[in-house]
C-alpha positions in Angstrom: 21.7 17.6 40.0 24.7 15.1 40.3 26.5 14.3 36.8 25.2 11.0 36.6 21.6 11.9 36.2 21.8 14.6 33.7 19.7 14.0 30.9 20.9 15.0 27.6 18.7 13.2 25.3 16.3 15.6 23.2 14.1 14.4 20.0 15.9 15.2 16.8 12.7 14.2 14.4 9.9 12.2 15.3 9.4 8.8 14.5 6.7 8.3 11.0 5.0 5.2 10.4 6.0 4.1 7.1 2.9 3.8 4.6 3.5 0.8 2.9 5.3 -2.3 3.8 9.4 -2.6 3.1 10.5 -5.8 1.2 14.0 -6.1 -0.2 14.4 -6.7 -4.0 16.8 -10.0 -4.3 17.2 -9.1 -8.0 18.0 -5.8 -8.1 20.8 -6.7 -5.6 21.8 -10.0 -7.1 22.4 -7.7 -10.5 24.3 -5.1 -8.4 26.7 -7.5 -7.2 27.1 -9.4 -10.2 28.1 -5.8 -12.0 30.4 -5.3 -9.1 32.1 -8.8 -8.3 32.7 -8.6 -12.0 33.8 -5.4 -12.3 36.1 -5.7 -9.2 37.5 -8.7 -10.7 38.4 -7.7 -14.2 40.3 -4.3 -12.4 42.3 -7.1 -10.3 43.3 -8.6 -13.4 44.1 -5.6 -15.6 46.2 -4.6 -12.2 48.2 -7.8 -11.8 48.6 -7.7 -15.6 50.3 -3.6 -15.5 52.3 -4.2 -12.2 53.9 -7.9 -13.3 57.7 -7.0 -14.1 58.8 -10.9 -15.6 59.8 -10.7 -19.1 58.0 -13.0 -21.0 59.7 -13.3 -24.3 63.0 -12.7 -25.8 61.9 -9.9 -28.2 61.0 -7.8 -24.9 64.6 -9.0 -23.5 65.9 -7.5 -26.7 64.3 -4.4 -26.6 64.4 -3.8 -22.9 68.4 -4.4 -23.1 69.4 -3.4 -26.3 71.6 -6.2 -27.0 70.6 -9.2 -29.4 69.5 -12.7 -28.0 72.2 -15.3 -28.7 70.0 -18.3 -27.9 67.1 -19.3 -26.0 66.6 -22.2 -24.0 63.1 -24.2 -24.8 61.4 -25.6 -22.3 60.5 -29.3 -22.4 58.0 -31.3 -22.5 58.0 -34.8 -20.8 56.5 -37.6 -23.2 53.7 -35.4 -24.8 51.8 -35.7 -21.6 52.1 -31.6 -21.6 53.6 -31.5 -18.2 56.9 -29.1 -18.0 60.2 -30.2 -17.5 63.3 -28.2 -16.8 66.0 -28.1 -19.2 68.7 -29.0 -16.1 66.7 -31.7 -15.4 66.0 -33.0 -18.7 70.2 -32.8 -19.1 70.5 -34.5 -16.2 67.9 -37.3 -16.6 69.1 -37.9 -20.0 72.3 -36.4 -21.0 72.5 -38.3 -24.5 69.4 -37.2 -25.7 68.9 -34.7 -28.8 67.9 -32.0 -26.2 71.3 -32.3 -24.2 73.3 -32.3 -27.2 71.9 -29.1 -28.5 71.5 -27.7 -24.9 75.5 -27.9 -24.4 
């Protein structure tokens, strides 16, 4: 017998005919991956929550350092509409203003 022809092929288990019909259950796996999707997410969160190194707020400054804040520099608001401004630009747009006086 040439290699090429060899039969390896032997039956492991036969094959059963299954007694009752198989229908998927959308509900049970709909629930599953709600659970999961939602589970998944909140660990994403509480991760990028534990490995973000910023420093938020001048008390943490403080007591990362050790050595007391002097001042803090606000952040501005442009006409009430909510929308963040810089404080370098606010000097710069208008250097007369209450902010720019305090700010130098």
């Amino acid at each position: 017998m040439a290699a090429g022809n060899a039969r390896i092929i032997s039956v492991v288990e036969p094959a059963v005919i299954p007694y009752k019909k198989y229908r998927p259950n959308p509900v049970k796996y709909l629930a599953i991956a709600f659970a999961l999707g939602l589970f998944g997410g909140l660990l994403l969160v509480f991760l990028h929550e534990f490995l973000d190194g910023t420093i938020k707020s001048s008390i943490f400054l403080e007591q990362l350092t050790g050595i007391p804040i002097g001042g803090v520099i606000p952040c501005v608001s442009s006409n009430g509409v909510g929308k963040i401004v810089k404080p370098v630009r606010q000097v710069l747009e208008a250097p007369t203003s209450a902010f720019s006086e305090a700010y130098r």
